[in-house]
N, C-alpha and C positions, 0 to 999 in steps of 0.2 A: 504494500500500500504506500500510495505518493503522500508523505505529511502534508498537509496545506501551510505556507508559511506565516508567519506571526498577524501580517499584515493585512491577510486574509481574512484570515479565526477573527479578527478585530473587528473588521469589516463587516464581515455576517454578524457576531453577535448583537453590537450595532444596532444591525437593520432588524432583527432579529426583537429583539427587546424593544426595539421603537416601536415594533409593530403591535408587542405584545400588549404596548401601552396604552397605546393608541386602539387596539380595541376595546380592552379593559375600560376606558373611557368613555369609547362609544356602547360600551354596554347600559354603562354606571345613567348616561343622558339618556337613552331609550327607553330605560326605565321610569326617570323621572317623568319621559315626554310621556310614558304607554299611560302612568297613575295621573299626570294632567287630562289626558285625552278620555280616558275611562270615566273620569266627575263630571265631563262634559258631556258622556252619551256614545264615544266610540264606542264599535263594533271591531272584534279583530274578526279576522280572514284568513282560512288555511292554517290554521294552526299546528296542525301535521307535519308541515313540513320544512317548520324550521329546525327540525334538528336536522337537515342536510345542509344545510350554514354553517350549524355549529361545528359536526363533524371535520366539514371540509378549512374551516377557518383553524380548528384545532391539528388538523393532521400536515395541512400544505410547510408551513413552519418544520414541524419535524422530516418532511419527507426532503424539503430543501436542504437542512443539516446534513440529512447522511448523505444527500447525495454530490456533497462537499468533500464530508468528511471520511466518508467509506468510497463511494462511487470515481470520486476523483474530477467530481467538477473543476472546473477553473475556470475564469473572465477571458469571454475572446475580446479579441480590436473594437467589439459595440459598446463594451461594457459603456462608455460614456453616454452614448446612446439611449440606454436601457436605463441607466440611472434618470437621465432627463426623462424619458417614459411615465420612470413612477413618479416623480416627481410631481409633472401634469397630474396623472393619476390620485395624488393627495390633494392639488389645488381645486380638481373637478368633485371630488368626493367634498369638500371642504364648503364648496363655493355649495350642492344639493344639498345639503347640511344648514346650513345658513338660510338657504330662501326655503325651505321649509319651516325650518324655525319647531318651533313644539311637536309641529306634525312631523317629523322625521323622528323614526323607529328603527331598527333591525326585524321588527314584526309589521304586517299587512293589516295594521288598524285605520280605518276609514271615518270622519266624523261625517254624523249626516248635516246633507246642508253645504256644508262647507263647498265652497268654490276650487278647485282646479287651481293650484298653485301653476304660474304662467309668469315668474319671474326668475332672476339666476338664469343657471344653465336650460332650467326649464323651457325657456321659451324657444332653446334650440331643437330639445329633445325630451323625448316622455321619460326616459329612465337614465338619468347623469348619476347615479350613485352606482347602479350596476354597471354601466359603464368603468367604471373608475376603477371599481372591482376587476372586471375582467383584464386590464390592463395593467394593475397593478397586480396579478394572478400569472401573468406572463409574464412582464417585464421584473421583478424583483428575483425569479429566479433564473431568466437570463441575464442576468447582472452579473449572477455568479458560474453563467455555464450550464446553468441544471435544465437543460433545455425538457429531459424529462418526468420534471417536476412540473414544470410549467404546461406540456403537456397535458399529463394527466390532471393536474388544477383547474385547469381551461375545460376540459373535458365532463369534469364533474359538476364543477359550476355552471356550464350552457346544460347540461340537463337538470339542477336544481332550479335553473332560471325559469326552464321550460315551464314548469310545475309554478314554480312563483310568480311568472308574468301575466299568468291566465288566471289564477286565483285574484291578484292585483286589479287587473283590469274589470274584470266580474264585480269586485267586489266596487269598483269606482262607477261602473254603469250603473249598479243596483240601489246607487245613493244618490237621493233626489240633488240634484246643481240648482241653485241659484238661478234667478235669468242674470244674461250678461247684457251689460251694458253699452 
């Protein structure tokens, strides 16, 4: 087995622990927004099938490690590349974050009533946080080479998506809109 060198190990654990934190985070506020949203009359949606999130959010991290650490990944010539990637990738997740405001979850709660959030990245696109996913689901562990990390991450997650886009959307038609003005 090829050691990774110092600068390396550094580097993942890093990105590694930022991530770890940054969901822990985004747990700790989806919570807070799910019990705001709840006193106001949300409905959650698909409840089923967020443990393919969690699964996947828990396992992609370690499946990136070994396959550093065991596999023998290493950064080709894009790594620069790949870092700018995720980086987009946090500013887009950041930015779907922000112009949802309370209403942004990790779970498929819908308040009734409520208008079609159509500002942020929203107004470009219906789903900028999965997006942001999927890119930072590729690009973090071709950062570091694990091209089949990122693979099978990208993989698991376009069929969690699959399952979470339809429940999403079902659950957005099924909730009376506002007129618009």
């Amino acid at each position: 087995m090829n050691t990774p060198p110092p600068a390396l190990l550094t580097a993942l654990a890093a990105l590694l622990i930022a991530v770890a934190v940054e969901r822990l985070l985004e747990l700790r506020l989806s919570a807070r927004h799910g019990r705001a949203l709840a006193a106001r009359g949300a409905i959650e949606h698909g409840r089923s099938h967020f443990i393919l999130f969690v699964v996947l959010h828990a396992l992609w991290p370690v499946a990136l490690a070994l396959e550093v650490l065991i596999g023998g990944a290493r950064p080709g010539r894009a790594w620069p590349l790949w870092l700018a990637a995720f980086g987009l990738a946090q500013v887009l997740r950041f930015s779907a974050i922000r112009a949802l405001g309370e209403r942004w979850t990790t779970r498929v709660i819908v308040l009734p009533g409520a208008a079609l959030v159509r500002r942020g990245p929203y107004r470009f696109m219906r789903h900028p946080n999965y997006v942001a996913v999927l890119i930072e689901l590729i690009a973090a562990p071709l950062l570091f080479g694990a091209w089949r990390t990122a693979i099978a991450a990208t993989a698991f997650n376009l069929a969690a998506l699959a399952i979470r886009v339809r429940v999403e959307e079902r659950a957005l038609a099924s909730t009376p809109q506002p007129p618009r003005l």
